[in-house]
N, C-alpha and C positions, 0 to 999 in steps of 0.2 A: 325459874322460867324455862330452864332447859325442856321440859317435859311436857309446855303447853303451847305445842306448835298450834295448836287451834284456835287462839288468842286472838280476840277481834277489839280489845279494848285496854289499854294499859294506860295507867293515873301515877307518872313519877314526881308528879307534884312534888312543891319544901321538900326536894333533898339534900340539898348543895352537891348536888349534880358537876362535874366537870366533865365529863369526856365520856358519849353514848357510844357503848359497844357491848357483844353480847348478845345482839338480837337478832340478827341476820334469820336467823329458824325460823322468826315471828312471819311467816310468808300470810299468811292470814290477816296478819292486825293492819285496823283500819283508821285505827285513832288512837294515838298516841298525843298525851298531857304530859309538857317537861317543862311546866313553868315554876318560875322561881324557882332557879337553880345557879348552878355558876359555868354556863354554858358562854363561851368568849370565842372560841374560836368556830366558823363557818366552816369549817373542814368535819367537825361534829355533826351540821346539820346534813350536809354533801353526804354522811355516814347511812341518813336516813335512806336513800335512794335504795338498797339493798332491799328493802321494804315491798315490794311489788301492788301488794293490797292497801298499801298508805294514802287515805284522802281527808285528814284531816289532824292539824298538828296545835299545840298549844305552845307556843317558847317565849312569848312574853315575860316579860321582867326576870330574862337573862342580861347578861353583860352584853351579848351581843345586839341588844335593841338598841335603837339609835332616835332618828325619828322618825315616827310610823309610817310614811312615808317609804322612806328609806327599806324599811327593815321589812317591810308587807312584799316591796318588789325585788327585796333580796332572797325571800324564803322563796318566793315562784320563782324565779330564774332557776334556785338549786333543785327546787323540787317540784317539777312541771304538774306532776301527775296528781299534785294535794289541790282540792278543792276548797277546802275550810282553813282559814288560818288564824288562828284566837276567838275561835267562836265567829266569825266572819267569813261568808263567801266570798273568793279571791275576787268575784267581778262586780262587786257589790261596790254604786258609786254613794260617796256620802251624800248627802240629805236630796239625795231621789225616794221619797217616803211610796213611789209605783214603781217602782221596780219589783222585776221578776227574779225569784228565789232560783240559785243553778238548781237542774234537775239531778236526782239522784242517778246517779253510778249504774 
């Protein structure tokens, strides 16, 4: 990864993942997938801010998921700047079937 600061898409999917570090170069990627992994601690995600170009994240069915709820308003707090959060726009209300999609970046 060292070598592909121009990286606009990274899939860490099933790796039993604990602890995100290493990417700080990735100034470019825009979407980052770390689901199902064994991401527990919220100091991991806080890790992602480093990220500049980050608007959209996958961390479902980590340890750290709780209830969706929960865990949706805990990824925006640490990380304002993410738009998508499991394939879901952060402002997206449930069963409003007219709502407006966020606009892109």
């Amino acid at each position: 990864l060292v070598n592909n600061v121009a990286l606009i898409a990274l899939d860490l999917n099933d790796n039993q993942i604990e602890k995100i570090e290493n990417l700080q170069h990735l100034t470019n990627l825009k979407s980052l997938w770390i689901r199902r992994n064994r991401i527990s601690n919220w100091s991991e995600v806080a890790y992602l801010n480093r990220l500049p170009a980050l608007r959209d994240v996958t961390l479902e069915m980590n340890p750290i998921y709780s209830t969706q709820h929960f865990y949706r308003n805990r990824v925006r707090e640490i990380l304002p700047r993410v738009k998508i959060i499991d394939a879901v726009p952060v402002n997206w209300v449930s069963g409003d079937p007219w709502q407006e999609l966020a606009p892109d970046d």
